[in-house]
VOKETOR-130165 format. One record per residue (C-alpha): residue in three letters; x, y, z. Coordinates in pm, whole numbers, plus 50000, padded with zeros to 5 digits. Example, Ala and Ser with C-alpha at 12.3 -4.5 7.8 and 13.67 -1.06 7.14 Angstrom:
2
SITE,Ala,51230,49550,50780
SITE,Ser,51367,49894,50714
//
This chain:
168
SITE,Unk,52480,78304,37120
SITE,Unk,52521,78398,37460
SITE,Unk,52564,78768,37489
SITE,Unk,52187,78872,37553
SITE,Unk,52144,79046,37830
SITE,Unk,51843,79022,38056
SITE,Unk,51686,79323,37908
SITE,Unk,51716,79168,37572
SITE,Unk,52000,79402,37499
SITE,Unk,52359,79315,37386
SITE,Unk,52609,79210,37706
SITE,Unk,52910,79405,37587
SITE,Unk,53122,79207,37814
SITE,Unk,53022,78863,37703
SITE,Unk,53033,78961,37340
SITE,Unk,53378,79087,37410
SITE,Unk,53505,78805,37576
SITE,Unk,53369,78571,37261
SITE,Unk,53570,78735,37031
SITE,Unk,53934,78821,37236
SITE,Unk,54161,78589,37093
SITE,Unk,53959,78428,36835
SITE,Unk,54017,78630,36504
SITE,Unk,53738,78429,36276
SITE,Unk,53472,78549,36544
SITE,Unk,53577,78910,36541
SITE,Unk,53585,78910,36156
SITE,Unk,53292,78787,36143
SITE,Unk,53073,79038,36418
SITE,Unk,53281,79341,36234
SITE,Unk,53125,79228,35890
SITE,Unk,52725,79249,36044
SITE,Unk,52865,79522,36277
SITE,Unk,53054,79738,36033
SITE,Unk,52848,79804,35757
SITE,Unk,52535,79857,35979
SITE,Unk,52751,80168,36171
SITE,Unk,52846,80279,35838
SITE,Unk,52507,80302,35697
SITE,Unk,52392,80489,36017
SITE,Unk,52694,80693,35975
SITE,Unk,52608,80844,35625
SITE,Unk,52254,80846,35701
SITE,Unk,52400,81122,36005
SITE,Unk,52586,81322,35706
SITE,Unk,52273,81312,35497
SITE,Unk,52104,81455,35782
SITE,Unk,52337,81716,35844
SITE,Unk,52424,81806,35488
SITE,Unk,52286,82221,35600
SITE,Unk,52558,82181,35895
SITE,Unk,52865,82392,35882
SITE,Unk,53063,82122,36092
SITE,Unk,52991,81795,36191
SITE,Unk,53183,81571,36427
SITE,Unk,53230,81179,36397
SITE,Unk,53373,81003,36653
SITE,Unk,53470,80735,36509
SITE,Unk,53691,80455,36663
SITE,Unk,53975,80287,36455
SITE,Unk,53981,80573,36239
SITE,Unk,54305,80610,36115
SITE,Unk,54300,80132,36090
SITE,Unk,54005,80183,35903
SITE,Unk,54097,80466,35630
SITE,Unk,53797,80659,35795
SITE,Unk,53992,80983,35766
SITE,Unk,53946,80996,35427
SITE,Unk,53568,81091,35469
SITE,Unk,53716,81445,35731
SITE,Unk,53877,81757,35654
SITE,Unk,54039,81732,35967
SITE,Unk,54097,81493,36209
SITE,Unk,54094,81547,36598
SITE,Unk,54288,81270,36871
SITE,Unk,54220,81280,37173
SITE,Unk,54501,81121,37352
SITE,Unk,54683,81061,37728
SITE,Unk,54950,80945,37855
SITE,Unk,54947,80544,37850
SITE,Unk,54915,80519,38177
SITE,Unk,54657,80750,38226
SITE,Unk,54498,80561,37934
SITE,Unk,54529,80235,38120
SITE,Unk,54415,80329,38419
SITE,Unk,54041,80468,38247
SITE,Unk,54028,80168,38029
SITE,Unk,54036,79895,38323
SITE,Unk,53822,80111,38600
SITE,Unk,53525,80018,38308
SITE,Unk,53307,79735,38480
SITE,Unk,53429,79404,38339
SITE,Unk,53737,79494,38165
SITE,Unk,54008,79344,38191
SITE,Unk,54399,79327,38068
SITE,Unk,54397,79044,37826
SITE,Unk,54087,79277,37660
SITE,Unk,54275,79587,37723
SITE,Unk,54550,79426,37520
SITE,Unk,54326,79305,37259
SITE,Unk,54232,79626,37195
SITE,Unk,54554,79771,37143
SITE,Unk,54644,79516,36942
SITE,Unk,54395,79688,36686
SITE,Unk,54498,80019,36712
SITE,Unk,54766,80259,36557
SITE,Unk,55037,80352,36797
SITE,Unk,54894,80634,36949
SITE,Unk,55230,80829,36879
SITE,Unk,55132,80796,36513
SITE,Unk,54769,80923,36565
SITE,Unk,54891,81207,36705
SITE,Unk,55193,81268,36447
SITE,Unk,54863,81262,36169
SITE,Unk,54628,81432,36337
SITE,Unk,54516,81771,36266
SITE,Unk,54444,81832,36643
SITE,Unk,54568,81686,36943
SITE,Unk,54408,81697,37256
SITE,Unk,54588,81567,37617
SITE,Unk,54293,81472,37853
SITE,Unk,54493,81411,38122
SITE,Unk,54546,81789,38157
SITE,Unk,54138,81778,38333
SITE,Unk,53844,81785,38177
SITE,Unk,53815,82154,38206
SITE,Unk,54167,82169,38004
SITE,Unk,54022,81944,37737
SITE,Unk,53661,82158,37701
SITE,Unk,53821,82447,37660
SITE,Unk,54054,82310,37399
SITE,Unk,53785,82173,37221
SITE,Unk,53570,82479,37243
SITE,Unk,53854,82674,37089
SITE,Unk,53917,82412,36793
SITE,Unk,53517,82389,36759
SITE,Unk,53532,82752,36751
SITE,Unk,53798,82788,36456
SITE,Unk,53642,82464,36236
SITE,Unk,53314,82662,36208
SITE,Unk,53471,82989,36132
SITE,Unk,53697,82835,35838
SITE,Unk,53393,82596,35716
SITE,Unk,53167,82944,35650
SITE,Unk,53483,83086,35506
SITE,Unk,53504,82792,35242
SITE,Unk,53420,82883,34901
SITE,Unk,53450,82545,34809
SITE,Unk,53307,82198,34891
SITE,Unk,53450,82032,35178
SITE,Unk,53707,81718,35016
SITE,Unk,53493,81496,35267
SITE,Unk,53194,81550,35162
SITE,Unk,53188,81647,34781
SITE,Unk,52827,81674,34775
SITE,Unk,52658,81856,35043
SITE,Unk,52835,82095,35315
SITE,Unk,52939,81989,35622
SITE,Unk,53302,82042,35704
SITE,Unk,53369,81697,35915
SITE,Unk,53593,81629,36154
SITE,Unk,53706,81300,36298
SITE,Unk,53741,81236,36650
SITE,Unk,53953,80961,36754
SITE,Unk,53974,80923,37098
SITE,Unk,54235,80680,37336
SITE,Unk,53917,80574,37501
SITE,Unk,53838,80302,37211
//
């Protein structure tokens, strides 16, 4: 109740600020929310089962055991600061919700210790492109060098790879 927008849509910053702080609620929008992007998200695999790569960005990845679904796993990453400063310049955000946020996630100095890739965005975007050209490039030369399945996806093709991004 109370995070319609005019246009009938969701108001991202209402339904944010009816959950910060009040566990219950967010348990409760993550079990209609969760299962409904999941669904979605294997429908997506299903759809691309002919792909040699596939990319999921998927937030909470690593809190959510979502890695076990990729062969690899990409972060994208900056400096906290850097991070900080994107993450409030969003319309309506603000630091208790930046905190709140944070609260959820992995350290990002563990992310990056797991991950398979690590990209710094606050090298540019031109920096990061290029970067993930080049890791783009090598995922879907390995994935048609595979003779095997991929461990993600024991059924169909697609090599996946998880993006996890310090935007989320």
């Amino acid at each position: 109740p109370g995070t319609l927008a005019p246009d009938g849509g969701v108001d991202r910053a209402q339904l944010r600020d009816a959950v910060l702080g009040r566990p219950d609620a967010l348990a409760r929008l993550e079990g209609l929310v969760h299962p409904l992007v999941g669904a979605v998200g294997h429908a997506f695999l299903e759809r691309h089962a002919g792909s040699p790569l596939v990319l999921l960005d998927i937030p909470l990845l690593y809190e959510t055991g979502g890695e076990a679904r990729c062969d690899a796993v990409l972060v994208v990453t900056a400096p906290p600061e850097v991070q900080r400063a994107r993450v409030l310049a969003r319309p309506g955000m603000t630091e208790a919700a930046f905190a709140a946020i944070l609260a959820k996630q992995m350290p990002d100095a563990e992310k990056r210790a797991r991950a398979d890739y690590v990209i710094d965005t606050s090298l540019g975007f031109a920096a990061a492109e290029a970067e993930v050209a080049g890791i783009v490039a090598q995922l879907t030369d390995e994935a048609g060098q595979r003779g095997d399945r991929p461990r993600s996806q024991p059924n169909s093709n697609p090599f996946a790879v998880g993006v996890r991004s310090e935007e989320n």
